[in-house]
TORLO-486461 format. One record per residue: residue number from 1; residue in one letter; y negated, z negated, x of N, C-alpha, C in turn. Coordinates in Angstrom, 2 decimals, m for minus. Each point is the difference from the previous one (the first is absolute). Example, Ala and Ser with C-alpha at 12.3 -4.5 7.8 and 13.67 -1.06 7.14 Angstrom:
BEGIN
@tikol 1&mivo A&n_py 5.69&n_pz m7.80&n_px 13.19&ca_py m1.19&ca_pz 0.00&ca_px m0.89&c_py m1.20&c_pz 0.00&c_px 0.90
@tikol 2&mivo S&n_py m1.05&n_pz 0.72&n_px m0.35&ca_py m1.19&ca_pz m0.06&ca_px 0.82&c_py m1.09&c_pz m0.73&c_px m0.77
END
This chain:
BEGIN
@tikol 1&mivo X&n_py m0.19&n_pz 19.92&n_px m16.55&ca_py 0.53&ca_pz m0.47&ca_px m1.27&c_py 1.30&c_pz m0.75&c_px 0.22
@tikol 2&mivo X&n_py 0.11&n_pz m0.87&n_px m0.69&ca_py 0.62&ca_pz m1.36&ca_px 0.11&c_py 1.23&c_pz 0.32&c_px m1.26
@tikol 3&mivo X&n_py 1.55&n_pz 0.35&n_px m0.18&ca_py 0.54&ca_pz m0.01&ca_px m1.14&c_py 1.27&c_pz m0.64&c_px 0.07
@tikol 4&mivo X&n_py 0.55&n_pz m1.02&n_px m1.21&ca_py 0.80&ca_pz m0.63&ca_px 0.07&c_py 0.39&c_pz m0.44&c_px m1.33
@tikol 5&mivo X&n_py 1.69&n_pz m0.52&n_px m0.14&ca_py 0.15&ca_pz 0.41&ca_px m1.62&c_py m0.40&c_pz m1.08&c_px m1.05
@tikol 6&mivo X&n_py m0.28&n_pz 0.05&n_px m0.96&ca_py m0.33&ca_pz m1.28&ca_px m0.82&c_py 0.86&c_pz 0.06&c_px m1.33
@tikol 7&mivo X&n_py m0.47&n_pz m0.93&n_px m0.51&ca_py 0.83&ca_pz m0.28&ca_px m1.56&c_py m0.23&c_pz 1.34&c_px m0.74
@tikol 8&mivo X&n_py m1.28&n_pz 0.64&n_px 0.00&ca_py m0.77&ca_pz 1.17&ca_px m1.24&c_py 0.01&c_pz 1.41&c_px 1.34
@tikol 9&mivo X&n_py 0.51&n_pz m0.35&n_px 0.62&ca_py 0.07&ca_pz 1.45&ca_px 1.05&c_py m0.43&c_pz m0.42&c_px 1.69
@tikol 10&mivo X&n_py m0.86&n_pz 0.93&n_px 0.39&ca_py 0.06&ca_pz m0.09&ca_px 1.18&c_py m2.33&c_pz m0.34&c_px 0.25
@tikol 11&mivo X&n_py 0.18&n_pz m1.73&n_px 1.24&ca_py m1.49&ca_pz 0.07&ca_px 0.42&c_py m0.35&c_pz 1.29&c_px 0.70
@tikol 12&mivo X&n_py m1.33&n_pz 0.52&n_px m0.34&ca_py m0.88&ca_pz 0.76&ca_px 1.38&c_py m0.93&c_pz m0.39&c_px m0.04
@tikol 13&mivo X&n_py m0.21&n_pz m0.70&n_px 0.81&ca_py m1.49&ca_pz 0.06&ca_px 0.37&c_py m0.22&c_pz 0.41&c_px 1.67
@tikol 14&mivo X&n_py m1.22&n_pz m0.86&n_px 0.32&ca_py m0.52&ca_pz m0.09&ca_px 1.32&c_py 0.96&c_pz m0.71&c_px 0.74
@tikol 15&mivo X&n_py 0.33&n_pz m0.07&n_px 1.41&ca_py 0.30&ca_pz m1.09&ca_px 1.09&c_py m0.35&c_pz m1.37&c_px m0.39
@tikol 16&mivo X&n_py m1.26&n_pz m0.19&n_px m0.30&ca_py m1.30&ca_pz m1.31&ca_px m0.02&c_py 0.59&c_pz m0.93&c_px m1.22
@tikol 17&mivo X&n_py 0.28&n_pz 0.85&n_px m1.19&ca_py 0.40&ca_pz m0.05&ca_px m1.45&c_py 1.12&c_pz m0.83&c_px 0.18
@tikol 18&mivo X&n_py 1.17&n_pz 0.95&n_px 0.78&ca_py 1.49&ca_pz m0.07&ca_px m0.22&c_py m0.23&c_pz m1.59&c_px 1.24
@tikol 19&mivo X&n_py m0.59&n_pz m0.35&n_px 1.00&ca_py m0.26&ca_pz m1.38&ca_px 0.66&c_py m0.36&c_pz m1.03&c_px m0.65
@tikol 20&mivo X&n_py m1.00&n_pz 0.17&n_px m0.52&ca_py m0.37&ca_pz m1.05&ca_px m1.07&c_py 1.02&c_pz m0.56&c_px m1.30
@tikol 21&mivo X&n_py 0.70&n_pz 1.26&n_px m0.61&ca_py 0.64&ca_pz m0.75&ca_px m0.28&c_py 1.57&c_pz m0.39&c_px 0.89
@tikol 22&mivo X&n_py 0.15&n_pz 0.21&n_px 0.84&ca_py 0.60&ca_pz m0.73&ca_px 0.78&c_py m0.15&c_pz m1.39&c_px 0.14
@tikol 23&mivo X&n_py m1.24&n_pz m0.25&n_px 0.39&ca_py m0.51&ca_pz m0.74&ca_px 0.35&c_py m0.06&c_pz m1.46&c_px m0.85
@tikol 24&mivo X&n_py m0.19&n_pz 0.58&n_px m1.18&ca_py m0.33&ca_pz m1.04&ca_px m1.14&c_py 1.77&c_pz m0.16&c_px m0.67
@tikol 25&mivo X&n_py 0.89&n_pz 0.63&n_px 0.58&ca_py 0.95&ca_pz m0.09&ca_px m0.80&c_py 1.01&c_pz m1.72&c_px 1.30
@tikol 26&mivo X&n_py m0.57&n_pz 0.28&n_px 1.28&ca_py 0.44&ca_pz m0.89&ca_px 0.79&c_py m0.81&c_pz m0.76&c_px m0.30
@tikol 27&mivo X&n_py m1.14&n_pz m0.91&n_px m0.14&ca_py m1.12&ca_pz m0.71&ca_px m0.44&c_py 0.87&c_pz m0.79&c_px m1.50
@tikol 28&mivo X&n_py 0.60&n_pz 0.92&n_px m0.71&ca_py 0.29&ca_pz m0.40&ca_px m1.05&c_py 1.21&c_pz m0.86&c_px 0.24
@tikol 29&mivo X&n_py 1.62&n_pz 0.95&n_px 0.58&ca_py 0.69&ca_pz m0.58&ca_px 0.48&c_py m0.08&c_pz m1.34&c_px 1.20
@tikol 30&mivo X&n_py m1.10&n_pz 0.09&n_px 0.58&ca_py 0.03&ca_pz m1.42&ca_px 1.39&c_py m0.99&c_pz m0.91&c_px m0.68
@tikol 31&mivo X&n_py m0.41&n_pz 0.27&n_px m0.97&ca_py m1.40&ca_pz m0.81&ca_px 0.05&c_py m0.83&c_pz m0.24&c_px 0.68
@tikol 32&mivo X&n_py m0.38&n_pz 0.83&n_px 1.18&ca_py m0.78&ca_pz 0.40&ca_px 1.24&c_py m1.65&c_pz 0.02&c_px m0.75
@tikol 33&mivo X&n_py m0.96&n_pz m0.90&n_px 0.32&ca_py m1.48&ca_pz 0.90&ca_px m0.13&c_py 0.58&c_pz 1.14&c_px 0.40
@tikol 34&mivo X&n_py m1.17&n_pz 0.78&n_px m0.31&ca_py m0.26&ca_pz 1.33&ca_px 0.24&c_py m0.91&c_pz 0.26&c_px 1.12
@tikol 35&mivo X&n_py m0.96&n_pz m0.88&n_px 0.67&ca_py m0.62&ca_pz 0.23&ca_px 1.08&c_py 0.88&c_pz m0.13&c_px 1.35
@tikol 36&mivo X&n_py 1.09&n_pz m1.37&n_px 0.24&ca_py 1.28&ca_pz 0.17&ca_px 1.06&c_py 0.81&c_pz 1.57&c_px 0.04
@tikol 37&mivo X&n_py 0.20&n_pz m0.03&n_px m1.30&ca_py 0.45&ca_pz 1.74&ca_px 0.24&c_py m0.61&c_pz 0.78&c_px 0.18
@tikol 38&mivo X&n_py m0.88&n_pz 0.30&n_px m0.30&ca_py m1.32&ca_pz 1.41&ca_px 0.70&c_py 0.05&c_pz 0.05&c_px 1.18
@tikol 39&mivo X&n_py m0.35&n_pz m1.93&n_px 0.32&ca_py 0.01&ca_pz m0.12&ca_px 1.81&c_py 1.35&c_pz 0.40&c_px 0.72
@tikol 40&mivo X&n_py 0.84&n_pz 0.13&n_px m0.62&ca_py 1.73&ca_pz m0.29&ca_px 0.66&c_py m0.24&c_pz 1.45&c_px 1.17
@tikol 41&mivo X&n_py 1.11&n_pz m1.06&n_px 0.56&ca_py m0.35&ca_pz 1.80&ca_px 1.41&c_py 1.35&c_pz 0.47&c_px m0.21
@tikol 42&mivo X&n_py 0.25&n_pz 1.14&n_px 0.85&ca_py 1.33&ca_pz 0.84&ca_px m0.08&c_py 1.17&c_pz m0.40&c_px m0.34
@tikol 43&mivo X&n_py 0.13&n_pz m1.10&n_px 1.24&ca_py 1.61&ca_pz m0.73&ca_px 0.29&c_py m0.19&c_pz m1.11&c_px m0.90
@tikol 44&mivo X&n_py m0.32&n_pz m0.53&n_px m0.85&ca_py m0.49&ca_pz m1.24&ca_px m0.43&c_py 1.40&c_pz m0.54&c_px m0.87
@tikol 45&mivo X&n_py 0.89&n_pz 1.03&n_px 0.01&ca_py 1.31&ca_pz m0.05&ca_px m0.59&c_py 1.40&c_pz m0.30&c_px 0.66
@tikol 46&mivo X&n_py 0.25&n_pz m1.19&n_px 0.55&ca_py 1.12&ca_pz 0.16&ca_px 1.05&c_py 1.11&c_pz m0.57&c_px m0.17
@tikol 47&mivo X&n_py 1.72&n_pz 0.68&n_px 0.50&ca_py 1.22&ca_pz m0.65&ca_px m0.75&c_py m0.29&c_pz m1.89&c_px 0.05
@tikol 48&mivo X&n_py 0.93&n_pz m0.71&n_px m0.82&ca_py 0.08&ca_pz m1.06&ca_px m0.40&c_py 0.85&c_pz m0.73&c_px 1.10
@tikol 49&mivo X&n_py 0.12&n_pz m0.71&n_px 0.87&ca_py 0.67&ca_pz m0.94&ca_px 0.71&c_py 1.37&c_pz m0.20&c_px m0.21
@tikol 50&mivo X&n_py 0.41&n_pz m0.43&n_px m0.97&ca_py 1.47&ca_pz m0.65&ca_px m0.48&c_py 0.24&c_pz 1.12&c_px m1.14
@tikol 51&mivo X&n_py m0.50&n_pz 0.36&n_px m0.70&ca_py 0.49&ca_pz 0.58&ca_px m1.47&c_py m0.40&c_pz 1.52&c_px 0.31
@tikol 52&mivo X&n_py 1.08&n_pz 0.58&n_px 0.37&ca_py m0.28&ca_pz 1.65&ca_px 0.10&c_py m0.45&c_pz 0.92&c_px m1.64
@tikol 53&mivo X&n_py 0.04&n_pz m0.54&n_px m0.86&ca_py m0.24&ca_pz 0.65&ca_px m0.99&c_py m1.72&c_pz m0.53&c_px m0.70
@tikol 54&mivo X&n_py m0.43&n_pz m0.67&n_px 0.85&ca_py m1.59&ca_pz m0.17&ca_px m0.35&c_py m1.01&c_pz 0.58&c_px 1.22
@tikol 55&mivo X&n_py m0.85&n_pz m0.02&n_px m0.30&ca_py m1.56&ca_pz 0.37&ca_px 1.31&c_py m0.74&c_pz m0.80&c_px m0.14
@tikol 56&mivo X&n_py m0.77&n_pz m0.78&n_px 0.87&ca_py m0.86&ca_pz m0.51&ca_px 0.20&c_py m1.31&c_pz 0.82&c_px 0.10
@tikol 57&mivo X&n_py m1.06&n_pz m0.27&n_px m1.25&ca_py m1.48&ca_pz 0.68&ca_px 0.17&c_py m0.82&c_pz m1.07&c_px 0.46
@tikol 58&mivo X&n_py m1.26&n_pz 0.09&n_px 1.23&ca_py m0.85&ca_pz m0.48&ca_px 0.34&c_py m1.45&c_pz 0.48&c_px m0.07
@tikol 59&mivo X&n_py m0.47&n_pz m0.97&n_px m1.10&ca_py m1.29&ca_pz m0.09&ca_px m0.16&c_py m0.84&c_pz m1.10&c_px 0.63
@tikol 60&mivo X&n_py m1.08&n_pz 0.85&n_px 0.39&ca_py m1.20&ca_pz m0.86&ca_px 0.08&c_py m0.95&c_pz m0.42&c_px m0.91
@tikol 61&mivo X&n_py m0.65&n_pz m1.64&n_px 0.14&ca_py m0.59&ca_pz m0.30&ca_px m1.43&c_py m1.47&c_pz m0.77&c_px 1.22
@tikol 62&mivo X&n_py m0.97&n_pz 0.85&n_px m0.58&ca_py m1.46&ca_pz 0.10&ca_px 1.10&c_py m0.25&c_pz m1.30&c_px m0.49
@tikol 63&mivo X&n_py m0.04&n_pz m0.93&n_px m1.47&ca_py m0.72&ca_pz m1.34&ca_px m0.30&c_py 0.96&c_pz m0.92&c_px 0.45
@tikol 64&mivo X&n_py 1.46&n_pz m0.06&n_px 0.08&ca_py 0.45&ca_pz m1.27&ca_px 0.88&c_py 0.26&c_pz 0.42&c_px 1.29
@tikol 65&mivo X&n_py m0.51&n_pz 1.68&n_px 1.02&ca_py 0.46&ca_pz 0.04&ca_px 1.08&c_py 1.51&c_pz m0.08&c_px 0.58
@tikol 66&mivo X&n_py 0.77&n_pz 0.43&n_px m0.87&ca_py 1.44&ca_pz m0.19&ca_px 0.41&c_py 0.53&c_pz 0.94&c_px m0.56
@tikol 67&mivo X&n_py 1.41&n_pz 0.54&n_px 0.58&ca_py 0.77&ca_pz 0.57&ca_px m0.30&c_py 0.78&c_pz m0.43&c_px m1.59
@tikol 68&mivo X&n_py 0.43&n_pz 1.29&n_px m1.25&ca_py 0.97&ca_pz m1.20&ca_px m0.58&c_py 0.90&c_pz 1.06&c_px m0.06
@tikol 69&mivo X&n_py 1.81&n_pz m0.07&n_px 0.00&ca_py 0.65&ca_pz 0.88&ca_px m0.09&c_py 0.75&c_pz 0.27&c_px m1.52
@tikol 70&mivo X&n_py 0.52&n_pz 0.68&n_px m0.35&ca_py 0.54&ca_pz 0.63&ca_px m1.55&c_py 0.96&c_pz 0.47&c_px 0.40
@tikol 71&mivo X&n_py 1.45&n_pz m0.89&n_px m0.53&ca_py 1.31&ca_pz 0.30&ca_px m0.02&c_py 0.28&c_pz 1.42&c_px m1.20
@tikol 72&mivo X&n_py 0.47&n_pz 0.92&n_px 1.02&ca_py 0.32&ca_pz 1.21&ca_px m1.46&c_py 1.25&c_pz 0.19&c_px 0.25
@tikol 73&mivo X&n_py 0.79&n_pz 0.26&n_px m1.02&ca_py 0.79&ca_pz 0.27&ca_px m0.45&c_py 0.36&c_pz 1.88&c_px m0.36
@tikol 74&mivo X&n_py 0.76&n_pz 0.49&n_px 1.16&ca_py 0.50&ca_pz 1.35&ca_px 0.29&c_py 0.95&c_pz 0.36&c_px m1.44
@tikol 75&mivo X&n_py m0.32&n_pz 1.23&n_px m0.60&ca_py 0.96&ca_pz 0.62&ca_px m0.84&c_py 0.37&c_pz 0.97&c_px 0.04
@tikol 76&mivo X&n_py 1.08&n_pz 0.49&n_px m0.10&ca_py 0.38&ca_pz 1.03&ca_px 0.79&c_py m0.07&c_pz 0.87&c_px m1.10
@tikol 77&mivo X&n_py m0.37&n_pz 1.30&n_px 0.24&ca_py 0.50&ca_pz 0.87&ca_px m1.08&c_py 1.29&c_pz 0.90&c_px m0.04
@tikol 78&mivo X&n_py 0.00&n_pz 0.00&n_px m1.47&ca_py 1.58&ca_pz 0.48&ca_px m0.90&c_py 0.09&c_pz 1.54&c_px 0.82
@tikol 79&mivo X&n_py 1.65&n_pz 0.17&n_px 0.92&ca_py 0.16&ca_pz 0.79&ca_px 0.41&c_py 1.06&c_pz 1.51&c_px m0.90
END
């Protein structure tokens, strides 16, 4: 069981549940299909070159055969 806090209390669900919407909530934020992200592998997330406060995500896209990368933007949370 998967729990974490929300606006109306606290999610539980499954692992699978609490991924998905993970999943769809980055999809939403990158504008990523959703099939590059399913495919994404572990590391697919790596620091940014010049700008320490972003990450570079790398997706693969199987119909043009190429890599495309997604500048994100790190937020830190309120300490």
């Amino acid at each position: 069981m998967t729990s974490w806090p929300s606006t109306k209390g606290a999610f539980e669900d499954t692992d699978s549940a609490a991924m998905l919407v993970y999943l769809l909530a980055v999809a939403i934020r990158t504008g990523a299909n959703t099939t590059p992200l399913l495919e994404a592998s572990r590391d697919c997330l790596r620091d940014h070159a010049f700008m320490p406060s972003m990450k570079l995500m790398e997706l693969f896209k199987r119909r043009g055969s190429g890599s495309k990368f997604l500048q994100l933007r790190l937020h830190q949370s309120a300490r």
